[in-house]
C-alpha positions as CSV (number, residue, x, y, z in Angstrom):
1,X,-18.6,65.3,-9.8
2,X,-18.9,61.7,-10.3
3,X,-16.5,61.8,-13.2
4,X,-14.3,63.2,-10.9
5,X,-15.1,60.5,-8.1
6,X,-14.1,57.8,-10.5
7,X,-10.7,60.1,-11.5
8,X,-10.0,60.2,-7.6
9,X,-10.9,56.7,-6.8
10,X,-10.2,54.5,-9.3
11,X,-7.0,53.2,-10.0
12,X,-5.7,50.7,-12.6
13,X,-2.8,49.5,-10.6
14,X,-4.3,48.6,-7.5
15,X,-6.5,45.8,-9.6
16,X,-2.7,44.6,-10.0
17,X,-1.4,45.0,-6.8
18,X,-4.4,42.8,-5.2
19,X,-4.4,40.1,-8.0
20,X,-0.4,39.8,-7.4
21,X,-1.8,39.3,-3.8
22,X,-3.8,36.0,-4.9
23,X,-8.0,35.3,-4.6
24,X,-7.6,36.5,-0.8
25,X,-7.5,40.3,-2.0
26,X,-11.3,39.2,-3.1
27,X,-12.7,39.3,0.7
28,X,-10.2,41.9,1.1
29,X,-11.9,44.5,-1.3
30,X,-14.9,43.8,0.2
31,X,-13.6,44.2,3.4
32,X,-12.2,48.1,2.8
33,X,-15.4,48.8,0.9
34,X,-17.2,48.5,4.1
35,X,-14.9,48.8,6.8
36,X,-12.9,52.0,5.4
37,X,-14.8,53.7,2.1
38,X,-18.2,53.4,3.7
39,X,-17.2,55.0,6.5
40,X,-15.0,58.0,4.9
41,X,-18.1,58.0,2.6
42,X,-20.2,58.6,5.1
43,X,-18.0,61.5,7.6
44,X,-16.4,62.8,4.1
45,X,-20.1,63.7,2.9
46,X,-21.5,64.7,5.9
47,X,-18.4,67.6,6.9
48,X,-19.2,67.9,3.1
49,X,-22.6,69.0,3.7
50,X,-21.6,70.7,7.7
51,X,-18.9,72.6,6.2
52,X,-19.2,73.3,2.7
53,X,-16.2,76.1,2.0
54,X,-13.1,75.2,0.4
55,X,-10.3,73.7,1.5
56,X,-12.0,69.9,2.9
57,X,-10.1,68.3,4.9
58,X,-7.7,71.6,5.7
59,X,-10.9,73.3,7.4
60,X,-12.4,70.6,8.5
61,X,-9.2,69.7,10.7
62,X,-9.0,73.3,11.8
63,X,-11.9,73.6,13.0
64,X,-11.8,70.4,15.0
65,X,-8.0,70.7,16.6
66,X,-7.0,73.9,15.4
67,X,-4.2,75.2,13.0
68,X,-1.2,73.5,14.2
69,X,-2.9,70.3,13.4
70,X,-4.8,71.4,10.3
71,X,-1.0,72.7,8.8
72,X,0.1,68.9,9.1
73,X,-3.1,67.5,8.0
74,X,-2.7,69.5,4.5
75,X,0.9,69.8,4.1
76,X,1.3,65.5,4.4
77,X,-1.7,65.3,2.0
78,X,0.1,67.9,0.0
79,X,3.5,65.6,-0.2
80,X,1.1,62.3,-0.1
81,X,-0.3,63.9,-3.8
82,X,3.0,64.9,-4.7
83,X,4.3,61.6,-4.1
84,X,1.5,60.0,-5.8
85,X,1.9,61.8,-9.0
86,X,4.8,59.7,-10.1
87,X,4.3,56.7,-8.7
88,X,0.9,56.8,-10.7
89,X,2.6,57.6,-13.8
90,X,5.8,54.9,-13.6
91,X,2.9,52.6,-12.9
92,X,0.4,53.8,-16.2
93,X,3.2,54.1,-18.3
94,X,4.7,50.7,-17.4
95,X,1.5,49.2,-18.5
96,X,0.7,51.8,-21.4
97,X,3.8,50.6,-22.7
98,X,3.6,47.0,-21.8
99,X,0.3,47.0,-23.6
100,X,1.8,48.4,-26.5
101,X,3.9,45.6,-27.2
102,X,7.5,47.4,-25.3
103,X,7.7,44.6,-22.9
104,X,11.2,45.2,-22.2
105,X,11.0,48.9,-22.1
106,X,8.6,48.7,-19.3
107,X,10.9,48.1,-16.8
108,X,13.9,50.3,-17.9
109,X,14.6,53.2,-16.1
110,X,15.9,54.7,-18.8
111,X,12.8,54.7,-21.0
112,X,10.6,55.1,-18.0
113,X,11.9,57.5,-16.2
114,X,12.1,60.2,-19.1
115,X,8.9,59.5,-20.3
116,X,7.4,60.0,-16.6
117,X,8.7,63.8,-16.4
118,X,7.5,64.2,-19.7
119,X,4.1,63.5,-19.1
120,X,4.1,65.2,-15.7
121,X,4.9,68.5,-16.7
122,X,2.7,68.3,-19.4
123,X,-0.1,67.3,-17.1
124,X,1.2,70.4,-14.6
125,X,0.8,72.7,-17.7
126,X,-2.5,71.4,-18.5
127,X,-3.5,72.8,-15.1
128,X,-2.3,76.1,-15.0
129,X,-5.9,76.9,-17.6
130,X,-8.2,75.5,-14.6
131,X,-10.7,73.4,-14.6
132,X,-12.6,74.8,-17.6
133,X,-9.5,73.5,-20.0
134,X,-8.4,70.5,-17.3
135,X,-12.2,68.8,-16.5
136,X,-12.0,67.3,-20.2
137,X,-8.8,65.4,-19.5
138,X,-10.5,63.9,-16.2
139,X,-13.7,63.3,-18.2
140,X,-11.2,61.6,-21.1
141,X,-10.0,59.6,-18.1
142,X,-12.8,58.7,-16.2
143,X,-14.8,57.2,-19.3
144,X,-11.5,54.9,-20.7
145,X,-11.3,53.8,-17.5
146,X,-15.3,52.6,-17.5
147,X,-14.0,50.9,-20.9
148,X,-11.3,49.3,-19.7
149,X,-13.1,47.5,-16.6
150,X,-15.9,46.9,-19.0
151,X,-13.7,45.4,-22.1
152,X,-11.3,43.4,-20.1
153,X,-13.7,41.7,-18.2
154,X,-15.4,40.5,-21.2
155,X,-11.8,39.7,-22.6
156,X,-10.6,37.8,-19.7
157,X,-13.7,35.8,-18.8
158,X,-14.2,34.9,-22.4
159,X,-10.3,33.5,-22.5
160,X,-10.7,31.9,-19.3
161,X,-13.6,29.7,-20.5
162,X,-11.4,28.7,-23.2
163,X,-8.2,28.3,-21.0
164,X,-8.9,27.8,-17.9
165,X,-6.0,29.0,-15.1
166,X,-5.1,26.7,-12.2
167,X,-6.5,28.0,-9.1
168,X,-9.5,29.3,-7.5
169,X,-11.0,32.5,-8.3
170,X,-11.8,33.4,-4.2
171,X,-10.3,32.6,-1.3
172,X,-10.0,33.9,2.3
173,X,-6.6,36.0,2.5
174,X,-3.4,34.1,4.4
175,X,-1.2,36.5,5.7
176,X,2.7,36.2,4.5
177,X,5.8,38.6,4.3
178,X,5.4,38.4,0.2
179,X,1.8,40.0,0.2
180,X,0.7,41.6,3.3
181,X,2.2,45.0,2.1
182,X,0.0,44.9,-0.7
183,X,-3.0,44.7,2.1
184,X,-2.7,48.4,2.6
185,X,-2.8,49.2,-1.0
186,X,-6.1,47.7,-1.0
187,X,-7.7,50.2,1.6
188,X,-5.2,52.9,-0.1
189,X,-7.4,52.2,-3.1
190,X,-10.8,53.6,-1.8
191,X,-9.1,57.0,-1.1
192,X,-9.8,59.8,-3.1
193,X,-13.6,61.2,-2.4
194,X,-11.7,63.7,0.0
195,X,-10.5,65.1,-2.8
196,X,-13.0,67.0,-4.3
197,X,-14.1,68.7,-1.2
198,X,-10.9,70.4,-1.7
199,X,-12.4,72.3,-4.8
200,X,-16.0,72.3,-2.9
201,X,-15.6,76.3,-3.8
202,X,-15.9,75.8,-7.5
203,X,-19.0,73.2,-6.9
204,X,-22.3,75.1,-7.9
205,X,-23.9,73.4,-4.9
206,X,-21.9,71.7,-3.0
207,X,-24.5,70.6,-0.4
208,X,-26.6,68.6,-2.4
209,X,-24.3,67.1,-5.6
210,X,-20.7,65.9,-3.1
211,X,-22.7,63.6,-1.5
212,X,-24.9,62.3,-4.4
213,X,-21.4,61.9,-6.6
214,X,-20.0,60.1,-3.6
215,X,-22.4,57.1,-3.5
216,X,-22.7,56.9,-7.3
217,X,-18.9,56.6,-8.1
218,X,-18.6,54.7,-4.6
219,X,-20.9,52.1,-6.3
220,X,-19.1,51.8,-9.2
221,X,-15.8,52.1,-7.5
222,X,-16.3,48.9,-5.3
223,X,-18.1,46.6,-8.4
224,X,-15.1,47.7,-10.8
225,X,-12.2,46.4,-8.7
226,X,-13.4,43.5,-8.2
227,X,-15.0,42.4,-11.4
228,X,-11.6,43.5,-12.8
229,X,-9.3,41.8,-9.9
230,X,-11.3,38.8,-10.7
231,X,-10.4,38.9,-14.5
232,X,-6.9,39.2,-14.0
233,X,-7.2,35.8,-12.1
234,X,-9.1,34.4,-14.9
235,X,-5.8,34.3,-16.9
236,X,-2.6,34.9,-15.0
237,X,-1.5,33.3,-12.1
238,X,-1.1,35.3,-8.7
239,X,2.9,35.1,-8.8
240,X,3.3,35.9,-12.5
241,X,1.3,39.3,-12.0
242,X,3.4,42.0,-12.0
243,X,1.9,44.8,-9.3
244,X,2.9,47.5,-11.9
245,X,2.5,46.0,-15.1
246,X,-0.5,43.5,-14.4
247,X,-3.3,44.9,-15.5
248,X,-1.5,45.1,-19.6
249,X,-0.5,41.8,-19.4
250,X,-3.9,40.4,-18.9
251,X,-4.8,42.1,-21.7
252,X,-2.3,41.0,-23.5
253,X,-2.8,37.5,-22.3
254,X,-6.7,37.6,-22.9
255,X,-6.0,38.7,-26.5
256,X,-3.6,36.3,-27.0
257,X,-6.1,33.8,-26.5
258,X,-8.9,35.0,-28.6
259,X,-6.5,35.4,-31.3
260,X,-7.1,38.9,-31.3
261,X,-3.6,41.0,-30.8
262,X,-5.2,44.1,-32.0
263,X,-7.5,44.3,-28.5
264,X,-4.2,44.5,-26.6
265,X,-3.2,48.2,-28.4
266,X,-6.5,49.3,-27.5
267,X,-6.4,48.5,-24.2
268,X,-2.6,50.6,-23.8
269,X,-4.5,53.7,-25.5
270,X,-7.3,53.5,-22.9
271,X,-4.6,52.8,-20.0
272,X,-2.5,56.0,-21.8
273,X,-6.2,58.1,-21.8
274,X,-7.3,56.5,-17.7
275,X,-3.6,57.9,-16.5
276,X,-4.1,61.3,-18.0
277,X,-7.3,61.7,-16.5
278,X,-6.2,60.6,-13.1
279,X,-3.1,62.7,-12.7
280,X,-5.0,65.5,-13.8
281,X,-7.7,64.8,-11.2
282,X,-4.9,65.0,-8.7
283,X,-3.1,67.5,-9.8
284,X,-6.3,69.8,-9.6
285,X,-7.6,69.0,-6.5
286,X,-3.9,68.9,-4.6
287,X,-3.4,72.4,-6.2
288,X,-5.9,74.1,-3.6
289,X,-4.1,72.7,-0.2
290,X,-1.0,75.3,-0.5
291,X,-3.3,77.8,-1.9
292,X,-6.1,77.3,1.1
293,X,-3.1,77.0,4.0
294,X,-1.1,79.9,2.4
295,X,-4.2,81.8,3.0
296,X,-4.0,81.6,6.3
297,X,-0.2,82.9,6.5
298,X,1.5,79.5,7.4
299,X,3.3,79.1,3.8
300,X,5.0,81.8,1.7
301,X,3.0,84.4,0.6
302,X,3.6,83.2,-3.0
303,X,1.5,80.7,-2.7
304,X,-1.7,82.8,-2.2
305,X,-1.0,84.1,-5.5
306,X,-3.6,83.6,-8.8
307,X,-3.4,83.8,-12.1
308,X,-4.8,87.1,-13.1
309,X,-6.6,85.2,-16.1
310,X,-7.1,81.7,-15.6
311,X,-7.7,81.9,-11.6
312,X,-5.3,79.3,-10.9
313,X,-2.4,79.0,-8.0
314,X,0.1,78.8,-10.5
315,X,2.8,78.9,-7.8
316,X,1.4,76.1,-5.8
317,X,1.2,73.8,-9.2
318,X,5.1,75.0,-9.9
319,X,6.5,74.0,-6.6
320,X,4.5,70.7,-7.0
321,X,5.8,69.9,-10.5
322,X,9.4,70.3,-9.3
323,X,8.9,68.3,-5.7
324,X,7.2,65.5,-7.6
325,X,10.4,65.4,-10.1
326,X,12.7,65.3,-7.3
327,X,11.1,62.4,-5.3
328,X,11.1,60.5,-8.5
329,X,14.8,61.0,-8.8
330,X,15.9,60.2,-5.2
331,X,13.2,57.4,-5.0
332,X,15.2,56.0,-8.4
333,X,18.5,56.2,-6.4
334,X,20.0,52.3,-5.7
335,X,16.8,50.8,-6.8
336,X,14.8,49.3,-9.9
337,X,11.9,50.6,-11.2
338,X,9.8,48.2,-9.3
339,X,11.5,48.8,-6.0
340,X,11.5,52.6,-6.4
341,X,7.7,52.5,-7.1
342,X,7.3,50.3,-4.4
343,X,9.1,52.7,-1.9
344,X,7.3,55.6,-3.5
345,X,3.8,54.1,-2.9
346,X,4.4,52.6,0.7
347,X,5.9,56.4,1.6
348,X,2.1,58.0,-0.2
349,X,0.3,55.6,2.2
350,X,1.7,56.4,5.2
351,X,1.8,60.4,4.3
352,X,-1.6,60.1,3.0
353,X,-3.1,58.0,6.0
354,X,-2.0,60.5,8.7
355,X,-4.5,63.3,7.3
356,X,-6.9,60.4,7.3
357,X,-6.8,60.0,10.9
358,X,-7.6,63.7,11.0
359,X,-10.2,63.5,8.6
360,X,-11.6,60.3,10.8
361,X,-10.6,62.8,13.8
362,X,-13.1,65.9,12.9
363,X,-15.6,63.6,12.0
364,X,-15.5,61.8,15.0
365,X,-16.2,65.1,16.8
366,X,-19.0,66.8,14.5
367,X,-20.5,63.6,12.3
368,X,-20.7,59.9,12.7
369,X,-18.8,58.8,15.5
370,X,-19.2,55.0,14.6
371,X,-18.5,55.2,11.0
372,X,-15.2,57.6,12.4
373,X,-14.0,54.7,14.9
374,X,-14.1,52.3,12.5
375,X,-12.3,54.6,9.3
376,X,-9.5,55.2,12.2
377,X,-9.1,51.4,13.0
378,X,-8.4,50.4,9.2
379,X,-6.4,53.4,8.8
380,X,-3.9,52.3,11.7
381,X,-3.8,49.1,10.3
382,X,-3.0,50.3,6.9
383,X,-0.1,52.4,8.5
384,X,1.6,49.6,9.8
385,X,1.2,47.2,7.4
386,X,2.4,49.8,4.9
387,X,6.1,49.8,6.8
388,X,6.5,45.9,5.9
389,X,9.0,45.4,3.3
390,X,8.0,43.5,-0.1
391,X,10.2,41.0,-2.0
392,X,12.3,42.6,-4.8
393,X,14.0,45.3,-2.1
394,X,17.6,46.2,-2.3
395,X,18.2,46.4,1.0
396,X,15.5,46.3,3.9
397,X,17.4,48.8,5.8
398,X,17.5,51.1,3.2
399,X,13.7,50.4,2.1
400,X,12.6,51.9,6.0
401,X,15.0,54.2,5.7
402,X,13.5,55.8,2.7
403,X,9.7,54.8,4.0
404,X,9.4,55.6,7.7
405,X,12.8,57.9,7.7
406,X,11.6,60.0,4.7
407,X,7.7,59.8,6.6
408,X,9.2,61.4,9.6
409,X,11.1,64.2,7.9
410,X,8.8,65.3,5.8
411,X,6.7,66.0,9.3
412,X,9.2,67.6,11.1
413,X,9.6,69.3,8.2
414,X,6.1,70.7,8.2
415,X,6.4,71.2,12.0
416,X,9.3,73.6,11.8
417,X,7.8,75.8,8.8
418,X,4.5,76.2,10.9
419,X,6.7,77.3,13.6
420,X,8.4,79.8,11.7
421,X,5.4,81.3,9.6
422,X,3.1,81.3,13.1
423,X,6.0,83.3,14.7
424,X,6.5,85.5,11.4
425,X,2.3,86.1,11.6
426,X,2.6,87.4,15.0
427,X,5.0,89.9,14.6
């Protein structure tokens, strides 16, 4: 479980995305760790413990507002994952390449792109075994990505002492138009414990080991990002980090410096192995929303389905593979790789956020009612900060459109096939 914490929690990109932010995003970790992951910590293990069935934050919002609202709840998350998917994946294989040495391929769409629906399908086929065949991916995962926080730390502090970059190391966070978008990324970083009570069912005993896993992995989770946000400072300057790519090149950077080039291609195997294992962590847990919800008769009965051998909702993993590859195509429409992962990941906040404030919601009701009011206040914030566009967009317009339009249709969206499969039940 804490493996799986780690999978769920930690990314690699959001170390860049707060370094390209400056030594404000410091204060800033610190500031999510206690004002938004201590407090989903704390309702997330105690509904956890309340309501131990499968299905997390699905049941959980059903039970505290009912079905209408638990339908939205899990089909946003369920889009949120979807969109998360590849976003995760142009960012890992941007800096798995990077890494590598293919600086120049890590921004080409046609490289990138490719390679991204390669890996994704594989990572969907992975999944259609179960956990028994998936877990060792996410193990895989969780323990390059211990490496990699452990090995470029020692990389970039060592190269800083012998190259010192301009610029302090912390600093309290100045608001401007070129990094306050990143501001939600930072509390978007701490999300993820939710996930695994969405497989609570296949947790020997749930009550005792979800909440144990979620203060180990919430430990390391806050120390990693921002030893490693700190490295990254060491050696690059805030404006040359690039909020997809940053993470390789301060290895690359770091290496450079120690004259050791060889450190840099084993850093883009570990980023290669710390993708793998996330996606797959996603994958699995995202898997049981359509499964749980069709259940209950709001989605196609297709979706209730299981594989006869490996136990799996084979159907719910197909129509996610194929949604994931067509966001990745519309989000590349008119846009660079950077802008169309930008747009991707601003859209996964805000779709991912709104279950949040259900999640704050129920626990507001049954749990902690102060940790709840203030999980709900960051999460507002992180809504509207998420709808402020960065520098490198096409076209504002068309960056809202695609944000905040594509937000709102997705829940009407939902709305209307609850509507239809509610009506369809009560015949």
């Amino acid at each position: 479980m804490v493996f799986f914490d780690i999978c769920a929690v930690i990314s690699l990109r959001w170390v860049a995305a707060a370094a390209h932010a400056g030594p404000g995003s410091m204060v800033l970790w610190i500031i999510a760790a206690a004002a938004f992951f201590l407090p989903s910590a704390v309702v997330i293990a105690r509904l956890s413990q309340q309501f131990p069935e499968g299905g997390g934050l699905y049941a959980w919002t059903k039970r505290a507002f009912g079905d209408r609202h638990a339908f939205i709840c899990g089909w946003l998350y369920f889009i949120s994952t979807i969109l998360y998917f590849p976003s995760l994946l142009l960012a890992g294989i941007g800096m798995t390449t990077y890494a590598l040495g293919g600086e120049r391929l890590a921004d080409q769409r046609t490289f990138v792109l490719p390679v991204t629906l390669l890996v994704l399908w594989a990572m969907f086929t992975a999944n259609f075994f179960g956990l028994r065949v998936a877990k060792w991916i996410g193990i895989l995962g969780g323990s390059s990505t211990f490496v990699i926080g452990a090995l470029l730390t020692v990389v970039c502090v060592a190269a800083y002492y012998r190259f010192p970059t301009p610029g302090p190391l912390f600093a309290w966070p100045t608001p401007n138009l070129d990094t306050v978008n990143f501001w939600s990324q930072i509390a978007f970083a701490f999300v993820g414990l939710e996930l695994v009570s969405l497989v609570s069912g296949e947790v020997r005993n749930p009550r005792r080991d979800l909440p144990r896993a979620a203060f180990i992995s919430g430990i390391i989770s806050v120390l990693f990002y921002i030893a490693v946000t700190a490295s990254l400072l060491a050696v690059l300057r805030p404006q040359e980090i690039n909020p997809m790519t940053g993470l390789a090149q301060a290895a690359v950077v770091g290496a450079h410096h120690l004259r050791t080039p060889g450190l840099a291609l084993v850093f883009g195997l570990l980023m290669g192995f710390a993708l793998l294992g996330q996606v797959d962590t996603w994958i699995a847990g995202n898997t049981r929303v359509p499964y749980v919800v069709g259940v209950d008769n709001y989605l196609p009965a297709a979706f209730k389905r299981t594989h006869p051998r490996w136990g799996t909702p084979y159907v719910s993993l197909l129509v996610q593979a194929v949604l994931a590859t067509a966001f990745l195509l519309m989000a590349q429409l008119g846009e660079t790789v950077r802008a169309a992962y930008q747009i991707m990941v601003d859209m996964m906040i805000v779709a991912t956020f709104i279950p949040f404030l259900y999640i704050f919601g129920a626990g507001f009701r049954f749990t902690n009612r102060i940790a709840a009011i203030f999980g709900l206040t960051v999460t507002l914030i992180a809504i509207v900060l998420s709808a402020v566009p960065p520098p490198g967009i096409a076209s504002v317009a068309t960056f809202e459109t695609k944000v905040l339009g594509g937000s709102a249709l997705v829940t009407v969206a939902g709305l209307l096939l609850f509507q239809r499969y509610k009506i369809k039940a009560a015949l």
